[in-house]
C-alpha positions as CSV (number, residue, x, y, z in Angstrom):
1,X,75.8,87.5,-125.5
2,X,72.6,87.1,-127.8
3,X,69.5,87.9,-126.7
4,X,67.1,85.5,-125.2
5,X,65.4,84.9,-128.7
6,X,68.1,85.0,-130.8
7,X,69.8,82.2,-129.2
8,X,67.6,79.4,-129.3
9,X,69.5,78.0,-132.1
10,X,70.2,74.2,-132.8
11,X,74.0,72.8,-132.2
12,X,73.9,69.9,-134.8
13,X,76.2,66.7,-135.0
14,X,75.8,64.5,-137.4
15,X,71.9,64.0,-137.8
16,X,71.0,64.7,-134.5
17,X,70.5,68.4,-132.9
18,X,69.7,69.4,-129.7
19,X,68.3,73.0,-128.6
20,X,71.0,75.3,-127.2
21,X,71.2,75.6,-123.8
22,X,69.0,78.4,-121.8
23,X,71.3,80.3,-119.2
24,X,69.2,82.1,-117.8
25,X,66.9,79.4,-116.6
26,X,69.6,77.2,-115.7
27,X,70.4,79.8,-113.6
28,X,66.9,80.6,-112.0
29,X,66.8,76.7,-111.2
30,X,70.3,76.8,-109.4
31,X,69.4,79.8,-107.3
32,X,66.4,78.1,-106.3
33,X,68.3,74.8,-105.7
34,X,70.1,76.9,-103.1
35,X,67.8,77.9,-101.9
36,X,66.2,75.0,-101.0
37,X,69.6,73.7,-99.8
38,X,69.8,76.6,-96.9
39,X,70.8,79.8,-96.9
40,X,74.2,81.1,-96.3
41,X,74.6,84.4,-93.9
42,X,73.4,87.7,-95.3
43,X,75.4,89.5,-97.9
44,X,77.6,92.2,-97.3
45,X,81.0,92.0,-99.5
46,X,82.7,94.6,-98.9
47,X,84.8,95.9,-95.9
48,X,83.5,98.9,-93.8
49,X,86.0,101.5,-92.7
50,X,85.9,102.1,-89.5
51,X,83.2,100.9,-87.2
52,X,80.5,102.7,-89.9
53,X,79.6,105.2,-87.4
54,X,78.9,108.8,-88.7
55,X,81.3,111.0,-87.9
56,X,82.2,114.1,-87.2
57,X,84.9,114.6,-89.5
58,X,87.4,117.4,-87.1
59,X,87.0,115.8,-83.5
60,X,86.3,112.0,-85.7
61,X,83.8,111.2,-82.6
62,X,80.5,109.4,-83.8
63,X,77.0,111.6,-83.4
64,X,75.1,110.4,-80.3
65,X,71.5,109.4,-80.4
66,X,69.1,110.0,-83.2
67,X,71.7,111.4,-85.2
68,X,73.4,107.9,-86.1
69,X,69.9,106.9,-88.0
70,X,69.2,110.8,-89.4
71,X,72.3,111.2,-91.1
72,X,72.2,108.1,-93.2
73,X,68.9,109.1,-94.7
74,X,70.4,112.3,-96.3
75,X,71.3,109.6,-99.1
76,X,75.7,110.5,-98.9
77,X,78.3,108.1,-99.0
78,X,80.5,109.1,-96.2
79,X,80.5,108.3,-92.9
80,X,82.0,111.7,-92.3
81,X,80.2,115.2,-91.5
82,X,81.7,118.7,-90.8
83,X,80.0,122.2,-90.1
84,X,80.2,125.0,-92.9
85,X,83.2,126.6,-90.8
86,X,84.8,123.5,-90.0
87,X,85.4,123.0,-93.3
88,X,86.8,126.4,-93.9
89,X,89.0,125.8,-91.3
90,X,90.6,122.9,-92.8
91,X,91.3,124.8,-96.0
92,X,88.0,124.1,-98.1
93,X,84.2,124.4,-98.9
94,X,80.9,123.5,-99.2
95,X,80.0,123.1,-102.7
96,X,77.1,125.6,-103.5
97,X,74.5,124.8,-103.4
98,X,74.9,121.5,-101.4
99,X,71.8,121.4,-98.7
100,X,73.0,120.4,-95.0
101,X,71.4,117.9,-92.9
102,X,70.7,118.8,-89.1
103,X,71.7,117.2,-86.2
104,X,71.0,117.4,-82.3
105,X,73.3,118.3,-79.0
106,X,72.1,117.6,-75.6
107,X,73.4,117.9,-72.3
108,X,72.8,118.6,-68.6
109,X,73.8,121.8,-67.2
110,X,73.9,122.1,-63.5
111,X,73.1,125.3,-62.3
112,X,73.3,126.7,-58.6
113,X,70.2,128.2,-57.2
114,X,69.2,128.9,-53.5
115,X,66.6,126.9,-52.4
116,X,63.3,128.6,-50.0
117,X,65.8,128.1,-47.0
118,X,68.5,130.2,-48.8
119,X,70.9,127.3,-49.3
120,X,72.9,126.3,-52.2
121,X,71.6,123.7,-54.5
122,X,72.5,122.4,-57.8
123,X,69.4,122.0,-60.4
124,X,69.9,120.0,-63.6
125,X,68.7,121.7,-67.2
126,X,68.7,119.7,-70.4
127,X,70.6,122.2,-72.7
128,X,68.9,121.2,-76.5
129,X,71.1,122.9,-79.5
130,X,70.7,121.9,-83.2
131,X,73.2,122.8,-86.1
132,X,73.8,121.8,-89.7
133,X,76.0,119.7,-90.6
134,X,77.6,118.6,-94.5
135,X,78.7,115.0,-95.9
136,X,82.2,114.8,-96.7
137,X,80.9,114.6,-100.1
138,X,79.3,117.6,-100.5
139,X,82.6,119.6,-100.0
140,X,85.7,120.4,-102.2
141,X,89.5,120.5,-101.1
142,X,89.0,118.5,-98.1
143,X,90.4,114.7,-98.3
144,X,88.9,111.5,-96.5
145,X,91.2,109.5,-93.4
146,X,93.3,107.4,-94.5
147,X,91.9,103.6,-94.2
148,X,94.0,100.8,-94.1
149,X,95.7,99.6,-97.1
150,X,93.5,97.3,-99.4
151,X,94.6,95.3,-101.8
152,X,94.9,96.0,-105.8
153,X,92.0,95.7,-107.7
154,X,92.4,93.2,-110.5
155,X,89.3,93.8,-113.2
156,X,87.2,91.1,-114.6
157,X,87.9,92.4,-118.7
158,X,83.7,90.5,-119.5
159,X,82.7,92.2,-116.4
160,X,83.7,95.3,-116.8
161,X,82.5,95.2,-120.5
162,X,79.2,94.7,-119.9
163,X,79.6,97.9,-117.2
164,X,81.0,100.0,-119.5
165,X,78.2,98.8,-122.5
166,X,75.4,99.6,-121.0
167,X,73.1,101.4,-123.3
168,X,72.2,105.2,-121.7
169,X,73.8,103.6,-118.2
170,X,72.8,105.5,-115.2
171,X,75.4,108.0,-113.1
172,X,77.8,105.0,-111.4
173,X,79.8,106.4,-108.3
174,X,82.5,104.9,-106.0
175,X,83.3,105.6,-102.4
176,X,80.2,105.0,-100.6
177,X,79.8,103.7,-97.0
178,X,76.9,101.3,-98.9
179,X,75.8,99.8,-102.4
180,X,72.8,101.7,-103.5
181,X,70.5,102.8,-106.6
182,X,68.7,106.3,-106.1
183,X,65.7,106.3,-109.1
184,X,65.7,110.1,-108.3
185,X,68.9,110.9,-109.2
186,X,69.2,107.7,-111.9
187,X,72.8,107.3,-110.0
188,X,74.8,103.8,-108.6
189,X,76.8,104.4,-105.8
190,X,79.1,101.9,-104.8
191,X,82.5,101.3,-102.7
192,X,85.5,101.6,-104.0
193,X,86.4,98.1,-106.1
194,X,89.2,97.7,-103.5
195,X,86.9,97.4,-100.8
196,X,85.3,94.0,-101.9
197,X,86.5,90.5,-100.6
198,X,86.5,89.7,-104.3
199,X,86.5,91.1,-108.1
200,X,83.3,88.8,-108.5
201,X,82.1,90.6,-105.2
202,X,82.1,93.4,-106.9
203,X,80.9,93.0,-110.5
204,X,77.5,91.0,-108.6
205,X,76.6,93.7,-106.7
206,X,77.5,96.2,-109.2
207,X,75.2,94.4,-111.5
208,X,72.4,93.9,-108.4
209,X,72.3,98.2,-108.8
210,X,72.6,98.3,-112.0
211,X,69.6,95.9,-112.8
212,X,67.8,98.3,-110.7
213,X,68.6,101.1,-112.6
214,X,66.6,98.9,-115.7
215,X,63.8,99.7,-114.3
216,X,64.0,103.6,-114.6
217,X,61.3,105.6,-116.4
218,X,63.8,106.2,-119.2
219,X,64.5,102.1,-119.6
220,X,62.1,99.7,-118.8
221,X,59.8,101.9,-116.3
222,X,59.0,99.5,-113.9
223,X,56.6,100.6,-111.4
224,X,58.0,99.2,-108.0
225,X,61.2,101.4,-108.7
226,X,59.5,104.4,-109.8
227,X,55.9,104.3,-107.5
228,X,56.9,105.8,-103.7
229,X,54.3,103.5,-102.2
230,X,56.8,100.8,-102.5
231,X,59.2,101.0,-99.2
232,X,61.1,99.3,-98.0
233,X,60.1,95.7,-97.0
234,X,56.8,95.8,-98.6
235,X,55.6,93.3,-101.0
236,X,56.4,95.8,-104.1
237,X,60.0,96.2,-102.9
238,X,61.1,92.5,-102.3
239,X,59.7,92.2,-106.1
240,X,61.9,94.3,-107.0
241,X,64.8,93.0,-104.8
242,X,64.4,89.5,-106.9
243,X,64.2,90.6,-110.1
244,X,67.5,92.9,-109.4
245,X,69.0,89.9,-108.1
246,X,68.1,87.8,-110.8
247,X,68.9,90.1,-113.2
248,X,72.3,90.0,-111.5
249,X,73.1,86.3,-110.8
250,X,72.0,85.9,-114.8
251,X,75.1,88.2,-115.9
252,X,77.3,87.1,-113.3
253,X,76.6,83.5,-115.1
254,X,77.3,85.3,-118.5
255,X,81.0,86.6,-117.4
256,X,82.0,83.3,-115.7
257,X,81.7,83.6,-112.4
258,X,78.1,82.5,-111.4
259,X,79.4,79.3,-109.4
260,X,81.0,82.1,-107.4
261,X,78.4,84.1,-106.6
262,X,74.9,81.9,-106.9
263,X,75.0,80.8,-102.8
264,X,75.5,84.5,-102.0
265,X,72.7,85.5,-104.5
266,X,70.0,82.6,-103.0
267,X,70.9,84.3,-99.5
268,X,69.9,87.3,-100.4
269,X,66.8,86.5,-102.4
270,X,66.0,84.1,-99.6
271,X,65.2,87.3,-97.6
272,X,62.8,89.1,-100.3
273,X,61.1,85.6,-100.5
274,X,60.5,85.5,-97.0
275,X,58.8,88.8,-97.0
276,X,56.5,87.9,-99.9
277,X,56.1,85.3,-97.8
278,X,58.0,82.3,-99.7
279,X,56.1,83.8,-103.0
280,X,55.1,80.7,-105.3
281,X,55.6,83.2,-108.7
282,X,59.4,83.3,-107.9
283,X,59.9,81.7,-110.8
284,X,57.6,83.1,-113.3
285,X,59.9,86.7,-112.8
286,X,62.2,85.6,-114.3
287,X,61.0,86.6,-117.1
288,X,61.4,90.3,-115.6
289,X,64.5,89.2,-114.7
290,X,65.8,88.6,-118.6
291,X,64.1,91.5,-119.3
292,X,66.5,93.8,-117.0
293,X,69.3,91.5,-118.0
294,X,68.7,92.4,-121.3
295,X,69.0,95.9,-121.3
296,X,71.9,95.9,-119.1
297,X,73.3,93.9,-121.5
298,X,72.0,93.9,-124.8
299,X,74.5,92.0,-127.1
């Protein structure tokens, strides 16, 4: 694909000529259109495995309590956690190195005591312990459940193309409970392709990470994916969630499959909009947008 000023050429027929038509904003206007049609239920396009509880991996009951929202923050793609012996007991390791992420036990213990009148009674004691615990991936020689069987990945060949050209991509991962983009580690994690309802579900979200990954320090340093004062739901990260998305629905118009994925992109920029609170420059990023497109996919 030419870049943006490159190809602004004239198609002439006989004596007349008309410019060349501009993807990107055709695309812009028909996520917007959507937009303004409704929105369609959040995006999420992949299947879970499981119930996406954390787990422990040996006695594969979820963690109680606080654990369930401490254990996703340690930034791993399983849902599934073990102790350093529990993995040596199933015949592998910890990788070194690999820091371990704690989690809490509680329980009543009822203990007999004698009360001031010398009879039996039963007192309850909160018993608190804490131990470390490792993500699935952080150990060697030790393999996941099984799932149930998904079906065959069939590849989109344009898709894929502009994946694998990518100038100086980030890390790209597969296997994770989630889609994300860490700037820290300049990595994509994704699920496996065989956990998407589609090949097109795929490639967009693919492409949603990736577009973040344009904004690295080594690309196009953009400051809402580099600054830390930019977390989640603030102002600076829902402008970052549109121009990712923009970035994304422009490729996924490049490939050939943008009418399959524009109603699930204007649902999830419906969101970001919302919490810039229905922001009237929408449309002036996508210039930002291009500009991510652009590197992504530069020819």
């Amino acid at each position: 694909m030419a870049t943006p000023s490159s190809s602004r050429r004239s198609h002439t027929t006989g004596s007349r000529s008309k410019p060349a038509r501009d993807l990107y904003q055709e695309v812009t206007d028909a996520v917007i259109a959507a937009l303004e049609r409704g929105t369609v239920p959040w995006r999420r396009p992949w299947r879970e495995p499981g119930d996406g509880l954390q787990r422990n991996l040996l006695s594969r009951r979820p963690y109680r309590g606080i654990n369930q929202l401490v254990l996703p923050l340690a930034d791993h793609g399983s849902p599934w956690w073990l102790t350093f012996k529990q993995a040596l007991a199933l015949e592998g390791c910890v990788r070194k190195g690999e820091r371990g992420t704690l989690v809490t036990f509680w329980k009543q213990l009822s203990l007999r005591e004698e009360d001031d009148a010398g009879e039996a009674v039963l007192r309850a004691v909160p018993l608190l312990r804490h131990y470390v615990v490792f993500n699935l991936d952080q150990c060697d020689g030790i393999d996941p459940p099984h799932d149930e069987p998904r079906p065959d990945f069939d590849p989109i060949a344009d898709a894929q193309a502009v994946i694998e050209g990518m100038p100086s991509p980030p890390r790209v991962t597969h296997g994770s409970a989630s889609a994300s983009y860490s700037p820290a580690h300049d990595r994509v994690r994704l699920p496996v392709p065989e956990a998407f309802v589609s090949p097109s579900a795929y490639y967009a979200t693919a492409f949603h990470e990736l577009g973040h990954a344009t904004g690295h320090r080594s690309r196009l340093a953009r400051k809402e994916v580099m600054a830390p004062e930019h977390p989640f739901g603030s102002p600076g990260y829902a402008r970052e969630e549109l121009v990712a998305e923009m970035s994304a629905a422009m490729l996924c118009a490049t490939v050939g499959i943008g009418s399959l994925t524009v109603e699930s992109s204007a649902s999830y920029i419906a969101a970001w909009l919302e919490a810039l609170h229905a922001d009237k420059e929408a449309r002036s990023r996508c210039g930002r947008s291009r500009a991510a497109c652009c590197r992504l996919h530069p020819g």
